[in-house]
C-alpha positions in Angstrom: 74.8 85.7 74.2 76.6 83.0 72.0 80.2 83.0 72.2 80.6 83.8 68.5 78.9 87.0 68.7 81.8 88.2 71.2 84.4 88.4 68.2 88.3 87.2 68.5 90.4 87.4 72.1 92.2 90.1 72.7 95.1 87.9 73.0 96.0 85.1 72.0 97.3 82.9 74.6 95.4 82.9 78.2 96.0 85.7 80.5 98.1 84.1 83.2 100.6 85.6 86.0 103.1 83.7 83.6 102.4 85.2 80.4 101.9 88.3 81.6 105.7 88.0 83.3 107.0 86.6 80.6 106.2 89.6 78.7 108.2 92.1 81.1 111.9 92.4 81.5 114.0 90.6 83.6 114.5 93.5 85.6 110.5 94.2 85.4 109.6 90.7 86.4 111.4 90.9 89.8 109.8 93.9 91.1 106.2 92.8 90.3 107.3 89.2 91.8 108.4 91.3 94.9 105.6 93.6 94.8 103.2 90.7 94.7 105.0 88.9 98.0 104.9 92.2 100.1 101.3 92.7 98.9 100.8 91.0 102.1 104.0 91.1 104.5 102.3 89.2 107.2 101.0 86.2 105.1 104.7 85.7 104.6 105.2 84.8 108.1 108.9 85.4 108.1 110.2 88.8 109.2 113.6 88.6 108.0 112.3 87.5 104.6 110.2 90.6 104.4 113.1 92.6 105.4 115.2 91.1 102.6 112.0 91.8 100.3 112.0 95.8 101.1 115.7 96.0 100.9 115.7 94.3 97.8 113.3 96.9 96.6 114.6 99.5 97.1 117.9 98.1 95.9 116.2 97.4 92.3 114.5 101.2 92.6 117.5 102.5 93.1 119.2 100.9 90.4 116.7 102.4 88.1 
């Protein structure tokens, strides 16, 4: 299939952890960075990092 026949982008800048971020608000942005670091606690290899990552989520949650 020729590119042309696929019709316009959905968007219009490339789909990248960045601009998807940019798009959220500040408040937004932290939990999905957070989200995205405790997506695997042990690839961290720090357990009082991880420990600060869950009680800052639930700090932010709570706020909401």
């Amino acid at each position: 299939m020729d590119k042309s026949e696929l019709g316009a982008p959905a968007v219009n800048e490339p789909v990248t952890v960045e601009a998807m971020i940019s798009h959220l608000s500040p408040k937004a942005a932290r939990m999905a960075a957070i989200e995205v670091l405790l997506a695997d606690p042990a690839a961290l290899g720090d357990d009082t990092l991880e420990s600060g990552l869950y009680i800052l989520r639930e700090k932010l949650r709570a706020a909401q």
